[in-house]
N, C-alpha and C positions, 0 to 999 in steps of 0.2 A: 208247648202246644200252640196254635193256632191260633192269632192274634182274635180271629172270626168267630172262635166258638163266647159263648154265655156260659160265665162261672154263675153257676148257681151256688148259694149257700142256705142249707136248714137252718132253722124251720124257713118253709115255704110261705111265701103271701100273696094276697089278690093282684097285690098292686106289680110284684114282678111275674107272675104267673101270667095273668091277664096282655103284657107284653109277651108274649111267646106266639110266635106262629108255626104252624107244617113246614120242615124244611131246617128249620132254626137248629145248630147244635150246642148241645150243652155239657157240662160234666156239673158233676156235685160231689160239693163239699160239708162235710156234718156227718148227719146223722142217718141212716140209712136202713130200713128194716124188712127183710127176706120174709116173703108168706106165699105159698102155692094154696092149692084147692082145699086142701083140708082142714088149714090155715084160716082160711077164708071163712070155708062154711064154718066149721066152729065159731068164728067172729059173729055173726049174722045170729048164729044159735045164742049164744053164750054172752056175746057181748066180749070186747076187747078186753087182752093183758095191762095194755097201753096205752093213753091218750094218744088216739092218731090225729085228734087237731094239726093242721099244716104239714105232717110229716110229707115223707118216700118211702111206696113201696115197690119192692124189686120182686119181681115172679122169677123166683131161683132158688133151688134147692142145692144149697152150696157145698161142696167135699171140704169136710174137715176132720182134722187131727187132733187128736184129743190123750190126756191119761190115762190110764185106768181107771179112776172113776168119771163119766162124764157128769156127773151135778158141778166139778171142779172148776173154776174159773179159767183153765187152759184151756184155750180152742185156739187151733189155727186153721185158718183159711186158706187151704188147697189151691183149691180151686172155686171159683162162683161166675155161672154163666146164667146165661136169661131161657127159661122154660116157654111153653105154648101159653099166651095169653088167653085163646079164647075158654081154655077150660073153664077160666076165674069168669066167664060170661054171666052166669045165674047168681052168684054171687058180689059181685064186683060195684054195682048202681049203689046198695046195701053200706058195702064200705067206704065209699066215694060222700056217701051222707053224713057218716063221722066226721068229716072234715079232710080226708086225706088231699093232697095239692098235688100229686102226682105218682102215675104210674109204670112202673120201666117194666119191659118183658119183651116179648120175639111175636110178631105176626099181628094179623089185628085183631080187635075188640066189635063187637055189632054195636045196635044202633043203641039200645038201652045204655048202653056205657057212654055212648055217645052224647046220650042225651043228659046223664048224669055227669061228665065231666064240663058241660056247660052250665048246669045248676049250679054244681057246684063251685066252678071257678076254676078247674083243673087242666091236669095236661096226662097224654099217654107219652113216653118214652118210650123210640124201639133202640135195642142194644143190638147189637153186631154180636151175630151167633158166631162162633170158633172163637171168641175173644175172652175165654174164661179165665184162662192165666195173666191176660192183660189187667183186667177189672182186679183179681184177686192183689196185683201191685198195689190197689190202690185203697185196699182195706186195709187200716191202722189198728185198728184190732176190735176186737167182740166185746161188746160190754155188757150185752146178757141176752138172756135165750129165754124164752117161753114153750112150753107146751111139747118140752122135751117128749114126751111118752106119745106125740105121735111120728118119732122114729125123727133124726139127723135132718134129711131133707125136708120135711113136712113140718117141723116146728118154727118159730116166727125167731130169728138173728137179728139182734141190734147191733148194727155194723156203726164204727165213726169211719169215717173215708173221705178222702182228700183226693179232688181232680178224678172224680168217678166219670167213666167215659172212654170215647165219645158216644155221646147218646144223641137222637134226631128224636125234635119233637114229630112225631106222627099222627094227633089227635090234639087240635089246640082247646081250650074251651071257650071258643066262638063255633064249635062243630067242624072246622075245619080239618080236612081226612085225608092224609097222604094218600090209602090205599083205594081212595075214591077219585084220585086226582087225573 
């Protein structure tokens, strides 16, 4: 890869996070964990599976392959591309307060996101849509699922992944806004 991009590695921290600006490319390595909207709200409701202190989350409901029974430890990872971020809008400020240090997904976030990823300390990642097969190279494998019963794509994937990418920081947490630029 690119002499230019930022290896990030999980868990995430203030001190590398807070160096990031719009524009900046990155991949990551570690730990990695998949939640769309339903994901979400159930977090917000329920309270988290997971300590998301410093994690990464990925807005993508990922194709996988699986046994016959899925409770099974077999999953393979198809395919996993980045979904519409503004869904995770109403939800998203909520889990950003957990602690979470960054966000990957497709399009932008409003202001409330906005305004939580500078509280917090965080960053939005956008992902290059059509690149599902790309990213899916770079899952090492699944190391557990949550909240399987609300259906494959809609449950929360603990990915480990190695040189996850390339991703452009597009919301730094000084407010800093690609899609304002």
């Amino acid at each position: 890869m690119n002499e230019n991009i930022i290896r990030l590695t999980t868990p995430l921290n203030n001190e590398v996070v807070s160096k990031l600006k719009i524009g900046d490319v990155v991949t990551i390595s570690g730990q990695l964990l998949t939640a769309r909207d339903q994901a979400h709200k159930r977090i917000v409701e329920e309270g988290s599976p997971i300590d998301l202190n410093n994690t990464v989350i990925f807005h993508a409901g990922p194709i996988i392959r699986t046994g016959e029974n899925l409770k099974s430890n077999d999953f393979e990872i198809v395919a996993i591309g980045p979904t519409t971020s503004m869904r995770m809008n109403p939800y998203e400020s909520d889990v950003l307060d957990l602690g979470v240090k960054a966000i990957i997904g497709k399009g932008g976030m409003d202001e409330n996101v906005a305004e939580a990823l500078k509280r917090n300390g965080a960053v939005y990642l956008v992902a290059v849509g059509g690149c599902a097969a790309l990213y899916s190279d770079a899952v090492k494998d699944v190391s557990n699922v949550f909240w399987l019963d609300l259906g494959v794509p809609e449950a929360i994937w603990e990915l480990n992944v190695e040189e996850f990418g390339p991703l452009i920081v597009a919301m730094d947490s000084k407010k800093g806004n690609i899609f304002k630029r």
